[in-house]
C-alpha positions as CSV (number, residue, x, y, z in Angstrom):
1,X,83.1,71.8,58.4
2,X,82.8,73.4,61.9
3,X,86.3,74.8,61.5
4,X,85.6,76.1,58.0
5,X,82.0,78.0,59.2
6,X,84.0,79.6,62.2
7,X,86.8,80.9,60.1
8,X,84.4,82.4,57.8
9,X,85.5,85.7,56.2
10,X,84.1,88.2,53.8
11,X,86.4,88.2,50.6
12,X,86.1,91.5,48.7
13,X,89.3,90.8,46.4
14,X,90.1,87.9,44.2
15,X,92.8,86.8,42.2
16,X,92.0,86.9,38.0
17,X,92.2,82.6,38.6
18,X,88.9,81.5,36.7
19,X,86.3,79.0,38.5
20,X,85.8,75.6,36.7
21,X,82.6,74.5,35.7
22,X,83.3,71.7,37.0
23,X,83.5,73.0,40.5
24,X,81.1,75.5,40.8
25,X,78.5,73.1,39.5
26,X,79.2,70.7,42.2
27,X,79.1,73.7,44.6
28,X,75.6,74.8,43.3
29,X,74.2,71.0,43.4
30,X,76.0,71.4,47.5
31,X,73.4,74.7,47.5
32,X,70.4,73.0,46.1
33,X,70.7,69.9,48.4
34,X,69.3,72.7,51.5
35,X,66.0,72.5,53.2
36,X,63.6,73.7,51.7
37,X,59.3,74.4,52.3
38,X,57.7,71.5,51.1
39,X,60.4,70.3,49.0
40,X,59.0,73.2,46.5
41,X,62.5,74.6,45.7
42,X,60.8,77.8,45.2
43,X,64.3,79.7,43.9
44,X,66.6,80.0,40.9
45,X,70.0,80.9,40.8
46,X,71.4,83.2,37.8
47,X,74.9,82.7,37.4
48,X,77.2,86.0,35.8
49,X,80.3,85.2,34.0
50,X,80.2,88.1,31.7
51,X,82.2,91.2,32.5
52,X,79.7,93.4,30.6
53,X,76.7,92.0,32.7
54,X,78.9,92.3,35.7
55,X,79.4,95.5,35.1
56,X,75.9,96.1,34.7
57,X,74.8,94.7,37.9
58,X,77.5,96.7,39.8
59,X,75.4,99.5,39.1
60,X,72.5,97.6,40.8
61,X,74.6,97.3,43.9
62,X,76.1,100.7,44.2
63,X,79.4,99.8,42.1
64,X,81.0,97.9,44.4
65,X,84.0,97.2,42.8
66,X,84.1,93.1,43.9
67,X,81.1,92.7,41.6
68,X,83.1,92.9,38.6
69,X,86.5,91.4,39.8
70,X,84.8,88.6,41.3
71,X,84.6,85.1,38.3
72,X,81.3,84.5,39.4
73,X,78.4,86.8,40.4
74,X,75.3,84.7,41.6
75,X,72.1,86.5,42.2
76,X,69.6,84.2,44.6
77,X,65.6,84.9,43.7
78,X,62.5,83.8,45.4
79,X,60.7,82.0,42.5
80,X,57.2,80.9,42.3
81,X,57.0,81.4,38.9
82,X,58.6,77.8,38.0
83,X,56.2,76.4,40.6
84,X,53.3,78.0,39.4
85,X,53.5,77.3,35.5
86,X,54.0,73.7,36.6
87,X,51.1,74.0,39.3
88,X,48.9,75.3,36.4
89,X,49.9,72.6,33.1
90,X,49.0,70.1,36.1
91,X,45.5,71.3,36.3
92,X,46.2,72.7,39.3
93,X,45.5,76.5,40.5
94,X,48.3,78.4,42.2
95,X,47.3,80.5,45.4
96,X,51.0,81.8,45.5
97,X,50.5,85.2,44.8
98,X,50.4,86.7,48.5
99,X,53.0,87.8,51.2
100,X,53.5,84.7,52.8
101,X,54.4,82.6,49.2
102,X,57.0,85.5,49.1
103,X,58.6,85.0,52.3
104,X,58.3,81.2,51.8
105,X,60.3,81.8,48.5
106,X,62.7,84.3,50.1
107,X,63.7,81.9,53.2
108,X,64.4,78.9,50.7
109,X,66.5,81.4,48.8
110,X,68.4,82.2,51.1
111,X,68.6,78.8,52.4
112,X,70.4,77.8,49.5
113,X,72.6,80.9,49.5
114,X,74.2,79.8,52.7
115,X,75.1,76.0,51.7
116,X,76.6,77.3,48.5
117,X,78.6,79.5,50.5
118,X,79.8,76.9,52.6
119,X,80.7,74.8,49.9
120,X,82.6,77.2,48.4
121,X,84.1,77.8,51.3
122,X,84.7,74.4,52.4
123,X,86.5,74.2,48.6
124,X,89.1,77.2,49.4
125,X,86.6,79.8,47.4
126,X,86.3,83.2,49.5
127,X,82.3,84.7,49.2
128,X,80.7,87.8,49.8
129,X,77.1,88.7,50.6
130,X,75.6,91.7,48.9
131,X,73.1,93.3,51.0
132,X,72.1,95.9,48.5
133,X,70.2,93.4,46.4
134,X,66.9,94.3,47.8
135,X,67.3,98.0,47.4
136,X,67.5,98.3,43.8
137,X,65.4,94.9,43.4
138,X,63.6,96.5,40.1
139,X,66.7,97.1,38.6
140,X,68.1,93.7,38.7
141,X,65.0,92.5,37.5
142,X,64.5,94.5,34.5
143,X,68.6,93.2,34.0
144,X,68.1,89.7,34.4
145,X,64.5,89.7,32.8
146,X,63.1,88.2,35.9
147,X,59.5,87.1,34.9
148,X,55.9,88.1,37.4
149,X,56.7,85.8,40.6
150,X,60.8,86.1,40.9
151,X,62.6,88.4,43.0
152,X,66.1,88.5,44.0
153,X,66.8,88.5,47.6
154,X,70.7,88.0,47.4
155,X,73.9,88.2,45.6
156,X,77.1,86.3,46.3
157,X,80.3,87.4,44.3
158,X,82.5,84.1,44.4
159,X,86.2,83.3,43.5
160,X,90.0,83.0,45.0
161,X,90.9,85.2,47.4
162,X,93.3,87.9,46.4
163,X,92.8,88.6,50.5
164,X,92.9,87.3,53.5
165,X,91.1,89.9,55.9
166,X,91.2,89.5,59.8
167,X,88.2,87.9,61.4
168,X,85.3,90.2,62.1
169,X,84.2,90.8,65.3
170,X,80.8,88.8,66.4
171,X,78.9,89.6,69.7
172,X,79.2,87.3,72.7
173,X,77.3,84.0,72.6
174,X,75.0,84.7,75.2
175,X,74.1,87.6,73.6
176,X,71.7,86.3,71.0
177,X,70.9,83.2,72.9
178,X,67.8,82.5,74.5
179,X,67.2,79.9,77.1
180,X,63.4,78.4,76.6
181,X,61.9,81.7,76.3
182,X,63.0,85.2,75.5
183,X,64.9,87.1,77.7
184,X,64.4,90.9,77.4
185,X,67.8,92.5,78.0
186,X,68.4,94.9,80.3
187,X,70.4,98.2,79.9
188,X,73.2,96.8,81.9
189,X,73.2,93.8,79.7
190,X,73.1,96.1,76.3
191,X,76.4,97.6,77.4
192,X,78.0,94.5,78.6
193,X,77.1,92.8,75.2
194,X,78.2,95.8,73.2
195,X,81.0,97.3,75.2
196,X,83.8,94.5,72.9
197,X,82.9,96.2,69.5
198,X,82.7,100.0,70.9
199,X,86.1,99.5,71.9
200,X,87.6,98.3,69.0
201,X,90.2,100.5,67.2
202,X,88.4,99.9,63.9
203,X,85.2,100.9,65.3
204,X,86.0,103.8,67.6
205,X,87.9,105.6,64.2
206,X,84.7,104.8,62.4
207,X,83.4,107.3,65.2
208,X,85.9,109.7,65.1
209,X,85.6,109.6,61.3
210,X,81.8,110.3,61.0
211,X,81.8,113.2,63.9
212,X,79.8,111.0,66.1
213,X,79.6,110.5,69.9
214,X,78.7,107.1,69.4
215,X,79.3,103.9,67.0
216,X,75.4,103.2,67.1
217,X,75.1,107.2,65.8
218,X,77.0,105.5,62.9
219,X,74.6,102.8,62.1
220,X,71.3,104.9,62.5
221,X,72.7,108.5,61.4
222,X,74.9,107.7,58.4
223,X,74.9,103.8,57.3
224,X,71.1,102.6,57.8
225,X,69.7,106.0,57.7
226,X,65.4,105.6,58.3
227,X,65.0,107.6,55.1
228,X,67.2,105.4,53.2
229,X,64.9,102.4,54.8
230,X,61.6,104.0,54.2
231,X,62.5,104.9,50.7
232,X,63.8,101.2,49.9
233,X,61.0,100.1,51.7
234,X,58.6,101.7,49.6
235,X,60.9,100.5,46.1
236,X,60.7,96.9,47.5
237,X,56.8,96.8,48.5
238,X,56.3,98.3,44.7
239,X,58.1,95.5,43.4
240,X,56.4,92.7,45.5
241,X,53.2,94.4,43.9
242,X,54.6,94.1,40.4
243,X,56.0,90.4,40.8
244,X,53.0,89.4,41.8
245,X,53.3,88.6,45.7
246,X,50.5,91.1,47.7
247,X,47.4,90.0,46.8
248,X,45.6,90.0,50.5
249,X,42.1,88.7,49.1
């Protein structure tokens, strides 16, 4: 399993092979068998098969094309909603409807995201993360009819690689870990740490490309832009309001 995690790729094309039922249920039951708060299982999965729905929720995640060519689109939601209609037929009242039920949800979402990527993995599926599933979280709501108290956090697209991309780059080890207490870094440090990806080829035309003097002028100037994050910010707080998760009483 080791092997499988550290030759992990992101799989953006897949070949028209469909998945088996067979298989991607015993992938999902893989998923469901993570950790999770309190053995709540605050999260539901929504499986897409259909083209028409995947082309739909392309439009959710600025068209990227994988959405549609992928069998299987999976969208991962916190969910208190379950949870709380049992909660309440069990003559019990729910005090879930706050910040911390959400990030509770959200982490046990995500939780599951991961072991049913490595199943899939581990079963010679390639996977792809969709980080755009919390910037147009209303949409894919109002698609998937997501009831007050579910919110999608992530999206994997799932099915036979068509590709088989080189690895991508991850910093050193000793860059993210910490040895009984944090360690701030120092600026001598920062460009130790960083000075592998900045000379990539890959990376250094992704400079050239933009007009930029430097690769972290790409991430803050063109592909995480604070606008873009304040806007989204403000899309995704409104939808935490709606779904029911910021009640600070």
């Amino acid at each position: 399993m080791i092997d499988t995690i550290l030759n992990h790729r992101t799989i953006r094309k897949y070949t028209d092979q469909e998945l088996p039922d067979s298989l991607l249920n015993r992938i999902l039951e893989a998923g469901c068998r993570a950790s999770t708060t309190g053995n709540m299982q605050v999260y539901s999965i929504i499986i897409s098969r259909d083209v028409e729905m995947k082309q739909k929720l392309a439009g959710c995640h600025f068209n990227q094309p994988m959405v549609v060519q992928a069998p299987v689109v999976l969208t991962f939601c916190a969910d208190f909603n379950r949870f709380n209609q049992w909660c309440r037929i069990s003559k019990a009242e729910p005090g879930y409807d706050n910040f911390l039920s959400f990030t509770t949800a959200a982490i046990d979402a995500l939780l599951v995201a991961q072991n049913v990527c490595l199943a899939a993995e581990a079963s010679g599926l390639g996977i792809c993360y969709l980080g755009t599933t919390t910037y147009l979280a209303g949409k894919i709501i109002d698609l998937l009819e997501l009831p007050v108290g579910v919110v999608p956090i992530t999206t994997v697209t799932l099915g036979y690689p068509a590709e088989m991309p080189e690895l991508t780059d991850r910093l050193p080890l000793e860059a993210v870990i910490h040895q009984e207490k944090y360690q701030d870094y120092t600026r001598e440090s920062i460009r130790a740490f960083y000075a592998e990806k900045e000379s990539m080829p890959a990376y250094r035309k992704f400079v050239e490309e933009n007009n930029k003097e430097t690769l972290a002028q790409v991430f803050t100037d063109v592909r995480y832009k604070k606008q873009d994050n304040l806007t989204f910010s403000a899309m995704l707080l409104e939808v935490l309001q709606k779904q029911g998760f910021m009640n600070h009483h």
